[in-house]
N, C-alpha and C positions, 0 to 999 in steps of 0.2 A: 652467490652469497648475498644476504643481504648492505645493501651500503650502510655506512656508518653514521651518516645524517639520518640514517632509518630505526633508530635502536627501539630495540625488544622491550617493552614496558611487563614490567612484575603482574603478575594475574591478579595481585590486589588492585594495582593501581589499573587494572584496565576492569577489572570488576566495578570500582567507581566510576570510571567513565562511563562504561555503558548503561549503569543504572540514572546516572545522569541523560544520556543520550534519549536511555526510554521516557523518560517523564516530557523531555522536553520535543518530542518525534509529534508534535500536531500539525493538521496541514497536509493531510494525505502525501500518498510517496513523492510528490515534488519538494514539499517544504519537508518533507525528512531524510532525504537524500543528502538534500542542502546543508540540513544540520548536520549529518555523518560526515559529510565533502568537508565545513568547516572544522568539526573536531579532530578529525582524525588524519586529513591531511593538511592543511593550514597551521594550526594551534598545534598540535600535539608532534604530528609530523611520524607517526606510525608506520604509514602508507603511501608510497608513493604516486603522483596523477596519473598515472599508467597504466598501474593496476589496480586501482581503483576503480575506473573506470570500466577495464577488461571485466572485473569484475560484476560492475552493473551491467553490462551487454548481456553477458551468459543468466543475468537472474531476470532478467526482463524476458527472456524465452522462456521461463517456467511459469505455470500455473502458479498462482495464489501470489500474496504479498510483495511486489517486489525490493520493498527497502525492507522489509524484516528479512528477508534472505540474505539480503547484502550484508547485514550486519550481522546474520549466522558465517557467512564466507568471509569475513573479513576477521569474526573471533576467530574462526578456524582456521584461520592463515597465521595469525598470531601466537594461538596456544592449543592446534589441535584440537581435538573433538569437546573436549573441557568450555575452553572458549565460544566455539559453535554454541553450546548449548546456553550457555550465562548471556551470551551477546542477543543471540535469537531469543530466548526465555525474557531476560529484562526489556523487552525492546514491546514484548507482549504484555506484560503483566501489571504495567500502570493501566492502560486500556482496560482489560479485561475488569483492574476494581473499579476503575470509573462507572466504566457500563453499567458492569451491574450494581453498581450504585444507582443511578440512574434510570435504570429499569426499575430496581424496587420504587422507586420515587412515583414512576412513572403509573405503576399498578395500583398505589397508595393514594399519590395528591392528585392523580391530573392532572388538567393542563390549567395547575394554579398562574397567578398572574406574575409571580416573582420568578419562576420557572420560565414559564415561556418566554421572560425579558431574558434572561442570562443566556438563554438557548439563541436568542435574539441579537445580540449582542456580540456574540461569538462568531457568529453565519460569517459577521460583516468580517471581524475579524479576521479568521478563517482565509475569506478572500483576498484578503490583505496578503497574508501570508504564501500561499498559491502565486497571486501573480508576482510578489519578488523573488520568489522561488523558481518562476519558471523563465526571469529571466537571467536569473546566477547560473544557473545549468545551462541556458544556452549559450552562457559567454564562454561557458567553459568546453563545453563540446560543439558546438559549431564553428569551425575552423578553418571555413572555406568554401566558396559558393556553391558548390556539389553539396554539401550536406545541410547547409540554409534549404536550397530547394526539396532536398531529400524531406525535412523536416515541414517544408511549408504544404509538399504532396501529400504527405501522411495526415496534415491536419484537413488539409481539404476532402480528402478522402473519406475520411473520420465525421468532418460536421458537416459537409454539404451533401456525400454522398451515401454516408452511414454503411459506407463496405466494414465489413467483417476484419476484427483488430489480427484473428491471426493471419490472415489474408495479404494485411497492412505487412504486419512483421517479414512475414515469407518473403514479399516480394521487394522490402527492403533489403532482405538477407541476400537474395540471390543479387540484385543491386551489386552491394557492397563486395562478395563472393567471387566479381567480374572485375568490376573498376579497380580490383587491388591489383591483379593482373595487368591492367590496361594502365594503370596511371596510380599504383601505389601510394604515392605521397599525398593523393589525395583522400584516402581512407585511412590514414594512418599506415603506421611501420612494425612488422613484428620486432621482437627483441627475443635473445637467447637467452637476458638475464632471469637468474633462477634464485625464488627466493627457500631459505632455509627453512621452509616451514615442519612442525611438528610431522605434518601427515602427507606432503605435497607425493610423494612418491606413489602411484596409482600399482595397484598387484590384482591379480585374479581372486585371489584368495580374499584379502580386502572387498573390494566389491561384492563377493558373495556371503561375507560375514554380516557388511553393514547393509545390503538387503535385503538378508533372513531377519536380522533385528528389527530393523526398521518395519517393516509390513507387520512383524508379530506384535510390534508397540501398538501400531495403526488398526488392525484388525482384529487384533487376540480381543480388545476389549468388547467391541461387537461383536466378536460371539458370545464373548460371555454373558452381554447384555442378552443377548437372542434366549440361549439357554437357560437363563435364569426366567425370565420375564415372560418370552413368549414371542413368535414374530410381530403382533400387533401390537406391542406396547410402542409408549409415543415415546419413550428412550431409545425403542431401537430403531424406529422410525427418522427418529433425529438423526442417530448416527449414522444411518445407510445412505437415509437425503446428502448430509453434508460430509459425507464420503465422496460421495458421486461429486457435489459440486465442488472440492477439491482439486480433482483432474482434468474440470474445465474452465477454472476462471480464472481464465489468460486476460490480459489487459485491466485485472483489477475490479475493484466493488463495482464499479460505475456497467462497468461489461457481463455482470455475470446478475448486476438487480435486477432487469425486469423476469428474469430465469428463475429467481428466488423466491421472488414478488409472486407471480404465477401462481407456482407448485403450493405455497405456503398458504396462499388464499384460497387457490379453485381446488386445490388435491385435496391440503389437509388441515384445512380449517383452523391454521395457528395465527391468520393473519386478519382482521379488517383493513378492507381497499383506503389504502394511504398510511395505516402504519408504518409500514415500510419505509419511510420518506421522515418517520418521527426517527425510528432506526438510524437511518443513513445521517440525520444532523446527531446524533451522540456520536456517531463514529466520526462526524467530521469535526467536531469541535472538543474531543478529548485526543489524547494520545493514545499511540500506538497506529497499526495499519487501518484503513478505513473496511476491510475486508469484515474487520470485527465485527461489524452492522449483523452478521452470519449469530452472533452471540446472542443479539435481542430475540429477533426470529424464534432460536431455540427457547430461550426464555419465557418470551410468550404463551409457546407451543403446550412446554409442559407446564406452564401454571393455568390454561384455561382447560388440560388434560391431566390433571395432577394424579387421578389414580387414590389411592390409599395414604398418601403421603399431604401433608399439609401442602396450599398449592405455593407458598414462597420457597418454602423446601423444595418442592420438584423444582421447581424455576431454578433454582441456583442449581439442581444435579441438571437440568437440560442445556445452561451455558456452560459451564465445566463442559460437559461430552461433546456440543457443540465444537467449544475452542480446541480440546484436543484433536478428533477427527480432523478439523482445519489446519492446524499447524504442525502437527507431526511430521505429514507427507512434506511440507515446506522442511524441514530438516536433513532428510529421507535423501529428497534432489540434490541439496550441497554437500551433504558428506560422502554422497555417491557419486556427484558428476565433478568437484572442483578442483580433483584431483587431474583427474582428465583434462579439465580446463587450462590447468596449471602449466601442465605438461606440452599443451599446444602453443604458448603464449608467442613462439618460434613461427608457428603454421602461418603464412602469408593472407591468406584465401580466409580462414576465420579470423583475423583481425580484421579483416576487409568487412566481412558480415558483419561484425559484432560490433564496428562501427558504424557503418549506417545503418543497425537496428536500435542502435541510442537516439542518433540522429533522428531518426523517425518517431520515437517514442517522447523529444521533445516538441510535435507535431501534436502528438497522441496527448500530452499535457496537458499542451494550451488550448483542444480541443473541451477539457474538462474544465480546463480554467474558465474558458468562454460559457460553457453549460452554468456550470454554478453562479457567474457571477450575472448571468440572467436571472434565474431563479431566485435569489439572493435578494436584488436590485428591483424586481417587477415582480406584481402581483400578479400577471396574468400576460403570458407570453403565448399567441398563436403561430401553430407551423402549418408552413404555404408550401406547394410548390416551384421552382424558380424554373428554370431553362433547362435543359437534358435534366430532366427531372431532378435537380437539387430539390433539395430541403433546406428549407430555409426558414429562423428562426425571427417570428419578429415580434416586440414587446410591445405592448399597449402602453405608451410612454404616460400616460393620465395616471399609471398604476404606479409610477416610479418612487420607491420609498428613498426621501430626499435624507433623513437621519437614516441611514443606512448606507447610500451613497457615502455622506461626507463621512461618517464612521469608518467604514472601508477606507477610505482618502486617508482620514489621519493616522488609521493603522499601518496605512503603508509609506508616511513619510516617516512616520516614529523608528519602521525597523529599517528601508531603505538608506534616510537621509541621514536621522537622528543616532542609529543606530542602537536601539532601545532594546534593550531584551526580549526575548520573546515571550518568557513567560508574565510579564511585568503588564506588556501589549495584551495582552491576549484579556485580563485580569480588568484592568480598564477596562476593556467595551466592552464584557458581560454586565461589568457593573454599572454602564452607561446605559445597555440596551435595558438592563433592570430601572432603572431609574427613569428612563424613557417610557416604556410602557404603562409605568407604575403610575406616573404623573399623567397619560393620557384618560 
């Protein structure tokens, strides 16, 4: 049952919360884990560290988003498929009007000079936000020198050797899958406690309900886009592309861009070489999942293929079909597996995996954290080869944007030391990096 320092919050008041939670989730899934971790079990006290975390193991093994998952499996632990949906929906839907706020901007003004400060501004930000974030998540799951090194292999892995993220995860999981056998207490401990959740009970009949549904949500509309339209229309073209890349972008936007990049450019002509990278900064500097970037792309796609339809109109039908194909199947996975999940919390052997695949995926972060805050920090960064063929990233330090450095700095003593709000921070150095550019 659940314990009594755990109590059940009313579905209004967790409907507020999470629509708070979505506004404030920037920072890609390091900084909005952090945020979920702070609200929900810190302040609010919902959810205990335990399973919390059980929870982040099991969404980090699925394709696409993994803190919009979490915050589907965490409404759905709370109020059942209701909350899944309100938790996971408002965690998307600040993102999604930003974006295409932002897109439309993007097609209208170009790359005005008051735009590209605030866009400026935010990067540094941004970074700010990442690296405190990635190191509040490791104080909180690294627990022990086995999982430090777990973590520091996966990032070595990751930026020196550029192995394959699900490769990374696998061979963390089998890791942790042994070591709980061999030395338990160093991967964590299963528990028998069982919470009262609306849906936690897993049935046959259940899973084959919510995977008829689910697939018919996901699918039925691309046929019917197909049937109406035709197979060459760039609606159904949107859909079927990011259908596909759905079920394979394991390890998040950063893992599945150049795939994107690619197909969008050389296939099907929705992209110019380096759009993509204007994409990727809205999706890193509003809310919601950075996955979203998947929403420009579409965007793009059908406003320079508008069809019969005015080309902002298409635009806005090509991110809608976009964002649904993307997030559906992310629903799809937790009302199907976390019942399952639930059910194991007892099982030795997967608490053992699902902790050193966290452990490793705080590897996997600061792997990202180090990417950005290159790119970020330096105009012009070349990669060398080092020793057993590393990769090795090095900056042309003449390139080094010094208002951008010290912006990142201040952003990060405002929220580490100061402890400054986030959205208050983030406000500031758009409006710094505006007013910086504006004055050059």
């Amino acid at each position: 049952m659940r314990p009594t320092e755990f109590p059940t919050p009313s579905f209004r008041e967790a409907f507020r919360t999470w629509a708070a939670i979505g506004l404030e989730s920037f920072g890609g899934p390091a900084g909005q884990i952090a945020v979920m971790h702070r609200v929900l079990v810190e302040e609010r006290r919902w959810i205990d560290e335990g399973r919390f975390l059980h929870a982040l193991n099991y969404c980090m093994l699925l394709p696409g988003p993994e803190a919009q998952q979490l915050a589907t499996y965490v409404g759905w632990l709370l109020h059942g498929w209701r909350g899944g949906l309100v938790a996971g929906g408002l965690f998307v839907l600040p993102g999604f009007v930003a974006i295409l706020a932002l897109s439309v901007l993007y097609v209208t003004a170009g790359h005005a000079g008051l735009v590209a400060g605030l866009f400026f501004g935010l990067k540094a930000a941004v970074l700010a936000v990442v690296i405190e974030a990635v190191g509040r998540i490791g104080r909180r799951v690294l627990k022990s020198g086995t999982l430090v090194a777990l973590a520091a292999l996966a990032f070595v892995a990751l930026f020196f050797f550029q192995c394959p993220f699900p490769a990374v995860v696998v061979t963390a999981g089998l890791i942790g899958l042994v070591g709980a056998r061999v030395a338990p207490g160093t991967f964590g401990s299963a528990t028998d406690e069982t919470l009262d959740a609306p849906a936690a009970r897993p049935s046959r009949t259940r899973t084959v309900r919510v995977l008829v549904l689910g697939i018919a949500l996901w699918l039925g509309p691309i046929a019917a886009l197909r049937l109406a339209l035709g197979p060459d229309h760039v609606f159904v073209d949107i859909a079927v592309f990011f259908s596909k890349a759905a079920v394979v972008t394991f390890g998040g936007a950063y893992a599945v861009l150049a795939y994107i990049a690619q197909q969008a450019v050389e296939t099907y002509g929705w992209l110019a070489p380096g759009e993509m990278l204007d994409g990727l900064g809205m999706a890193e500097t509003t809310p919601g999942p950075l996955v979203q970037v998947v929403q420009f792309v579409g965007f793009l796609g059908a406003y320079r293929d508008p069809g019969t339809l005015p080309p902002l109109v298409a635009a806005a039908c090509g991110a809608v079909i976009t964002t649904w194909v993307t997030f559906v199947p992310c629903f799809l996975w937790i009302f199907l597996g976390a019942p399952y999940i639930e059910r194991l919390r007892a099982h030795t052997g997967l608490t053992g995996a699902l902790t050193a695949i966290t452990a490793s995926v705080v590897g996997v972060i600061l792997n990202l954290a180090l990417w950005l805050g290159l790119h970020v920090l330096f105009a012009r960064v070349e990669e060398t080869t080092g020793p057993l063929g590393m990769r090795v990233l090095v900056p042309e330090w003449a390139t080094l944007d010094a208002f951008a450095a010290a912006l990142a700095v201040v952003a990060f003593v405002a929220l580490e030391r100061l402890k400054v709000p986030l959205i208050p921070t983030l406000l500031a150095c758009a409006l710094a990096g505006a007013a910086w550019r504006l004055a050059a």
